[in-house]
C-alpha positions in Angstrom: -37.4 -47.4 -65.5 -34.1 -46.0 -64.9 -34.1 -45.1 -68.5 -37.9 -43.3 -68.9 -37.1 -41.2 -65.4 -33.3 -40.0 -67.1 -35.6 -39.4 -70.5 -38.1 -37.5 -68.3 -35.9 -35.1 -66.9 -33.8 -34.4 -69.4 -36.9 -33.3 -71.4 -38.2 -31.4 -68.4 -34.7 -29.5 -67.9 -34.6 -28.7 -71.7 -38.2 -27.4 -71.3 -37.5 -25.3 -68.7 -34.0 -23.8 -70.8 -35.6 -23.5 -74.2 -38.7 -20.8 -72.5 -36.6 -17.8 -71.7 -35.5 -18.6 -75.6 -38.6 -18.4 -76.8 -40.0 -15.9 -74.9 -37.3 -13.3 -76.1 -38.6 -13.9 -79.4 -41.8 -11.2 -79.8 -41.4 -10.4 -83.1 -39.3 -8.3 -85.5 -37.0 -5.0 -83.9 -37.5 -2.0 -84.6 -34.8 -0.2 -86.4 -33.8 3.1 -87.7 -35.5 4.7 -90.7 -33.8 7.2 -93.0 -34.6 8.4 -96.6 -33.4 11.5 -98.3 -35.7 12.4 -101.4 -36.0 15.0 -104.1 -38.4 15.4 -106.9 -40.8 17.6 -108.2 -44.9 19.0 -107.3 -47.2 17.4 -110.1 -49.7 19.6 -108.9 -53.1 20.7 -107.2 -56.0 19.1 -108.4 -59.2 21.4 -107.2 -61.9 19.3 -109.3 -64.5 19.4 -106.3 -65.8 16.0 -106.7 -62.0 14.3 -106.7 -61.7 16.4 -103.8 -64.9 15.0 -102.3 -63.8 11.4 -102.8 -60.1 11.4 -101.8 -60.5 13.7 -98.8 -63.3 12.1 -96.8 -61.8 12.9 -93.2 -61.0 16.4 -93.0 -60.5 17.9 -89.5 -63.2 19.7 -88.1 -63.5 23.7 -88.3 -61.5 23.1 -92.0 -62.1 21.9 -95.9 -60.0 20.3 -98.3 -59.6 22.2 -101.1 -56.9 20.6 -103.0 -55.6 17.6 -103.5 -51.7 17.8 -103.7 -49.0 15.6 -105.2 -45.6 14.6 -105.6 -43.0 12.3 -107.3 -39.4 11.8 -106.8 -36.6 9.7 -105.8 -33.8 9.0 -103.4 -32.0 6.9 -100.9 -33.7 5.2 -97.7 -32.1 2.7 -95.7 -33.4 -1.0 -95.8 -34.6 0.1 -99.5 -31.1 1.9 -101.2 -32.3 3.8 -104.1 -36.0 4.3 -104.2 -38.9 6.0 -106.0 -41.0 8.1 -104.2 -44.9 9.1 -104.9 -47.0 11.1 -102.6 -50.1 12.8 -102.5 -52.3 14.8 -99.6 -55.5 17.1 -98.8 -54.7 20.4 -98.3 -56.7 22.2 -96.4 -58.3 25.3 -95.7 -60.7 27.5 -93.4 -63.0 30.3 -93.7 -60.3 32.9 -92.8 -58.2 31.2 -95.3 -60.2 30.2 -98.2 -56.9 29.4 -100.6 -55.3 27.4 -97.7 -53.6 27.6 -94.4 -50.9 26.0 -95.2 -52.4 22.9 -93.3 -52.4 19.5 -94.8 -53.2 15.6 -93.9 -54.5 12.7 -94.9 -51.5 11.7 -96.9 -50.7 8.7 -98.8 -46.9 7.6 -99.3 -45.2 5.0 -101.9 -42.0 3.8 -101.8 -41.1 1.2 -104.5 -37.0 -0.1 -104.1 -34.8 -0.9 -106.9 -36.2 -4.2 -106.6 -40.0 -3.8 -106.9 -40.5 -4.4 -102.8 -43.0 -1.5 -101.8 -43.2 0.4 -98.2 -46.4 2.3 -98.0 -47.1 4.9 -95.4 -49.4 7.3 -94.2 -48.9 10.9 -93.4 -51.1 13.1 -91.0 -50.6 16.5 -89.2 -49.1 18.3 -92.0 -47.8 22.4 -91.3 -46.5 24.6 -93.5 -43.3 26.2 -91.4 -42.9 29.8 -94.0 -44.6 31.2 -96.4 -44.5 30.9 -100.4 -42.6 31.0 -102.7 -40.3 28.2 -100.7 -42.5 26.5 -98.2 -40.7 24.2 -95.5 -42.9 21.6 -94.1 -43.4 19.2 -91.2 -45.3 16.0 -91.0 -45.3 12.9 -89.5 -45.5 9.8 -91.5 -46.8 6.0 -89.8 -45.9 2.7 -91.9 -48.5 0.5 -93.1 -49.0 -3.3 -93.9 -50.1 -2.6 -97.5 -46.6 -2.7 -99.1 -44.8 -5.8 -100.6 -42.3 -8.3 -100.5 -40.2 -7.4 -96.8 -42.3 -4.7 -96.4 -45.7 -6.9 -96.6 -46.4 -6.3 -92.9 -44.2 -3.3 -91.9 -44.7 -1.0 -89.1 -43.2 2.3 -87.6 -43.1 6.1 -88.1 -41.8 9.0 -88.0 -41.0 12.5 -88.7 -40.9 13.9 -92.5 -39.6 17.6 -93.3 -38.5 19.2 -96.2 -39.2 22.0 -98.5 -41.8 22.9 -101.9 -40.3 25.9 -103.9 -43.2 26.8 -105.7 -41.6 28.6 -108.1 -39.8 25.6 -110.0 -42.1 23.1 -108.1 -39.0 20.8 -106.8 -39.2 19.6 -103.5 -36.5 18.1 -100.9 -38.1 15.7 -98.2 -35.8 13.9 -95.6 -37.6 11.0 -93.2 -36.3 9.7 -89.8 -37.9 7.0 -87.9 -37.8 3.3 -86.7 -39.2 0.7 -89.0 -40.3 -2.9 -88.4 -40.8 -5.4 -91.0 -40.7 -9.1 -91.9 -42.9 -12.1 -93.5 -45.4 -13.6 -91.5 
């Protein structure tokens, strides 16, 4: 009897210790997210039915009238050296029929030396000067479509950078807080 009531509390008292423990446990942190990229504009692509499909949620009072891309590559932390590819609507208005320097519904790959992938999208896109070298502000959310660590990552952040559109290269630097782990 003695025995079962010592066995009792003890598993009680480690019960009761082990619940603040688990409790602290919500998940993975969130951490800081920096990448520094370079690379070079592919291009617009104006075909009005590739527009159509790719650029289904334009902002109201606005059209798409290109679809824009990029590839390049870089550093970002958690990653080292990476590969970048990204591509947006750009958009335009009845004022501005060849664009206001507006852009949004972006996509964003990031592949690592070692295959994982971090995907990301990218919304709320301003030109900050005019042509021919364009600085840019957006801001970019994670998403759980990447791969490996990055299967079921989450964060954000800010992207800017600049497109000289005279030799179509393009700087980008990212800051941010990422999350990510295997479920």
């Amino acid at each position: 009897m003695r025995k079962l009531l010592f066995l009792s509390l003890t598993a009680l008292l480690v019960a009761t210790l082990a619940a603040p423990v688990a409790a602290d446990k919500k998940g993975p942190k969130e951490l800081p997210f920096k990448g520094m990229f370079s690379g070079v504009l592919i291009g617009f692509n104006g075909n009005p039915d590739f527009v159509a499909a790719r650029c289904d949620d334009t902002p109201q009072g606005k059209v798409a009238w290109a679809v824009t891309s990029f590839m390049g590559s870089g550093t970002a932390t958690h990653m080292g050296r990476t590969y970048l590819y990204a591509q947006h609507c750009s958009y335009a208005t009845e004022a501005s029929p060849l664009g206001d320097g507006t852009y949004g519904q972006g996509e964003l790959t990031m592949i690592a030396a070692n295959g994982d992938v971090l995907s990301a999208t990218y919304t709320r896109g301003t030109s900050l000067s005019p042509p021919p070298v364009v600085a840019f502000k957006d801001y970019f959310t994670f998403d759980d479509a990447g791969t490996g660590r990055f299967n079921f990552a989450s964060g954000g952040g800010v992207e800017m950078g600049s497109a000289n559109l005279d030799d179509f290269t393009f700087t980008l630097q990212m800051a941010g807080v990422i999350s990510y782990s295997k479920r």
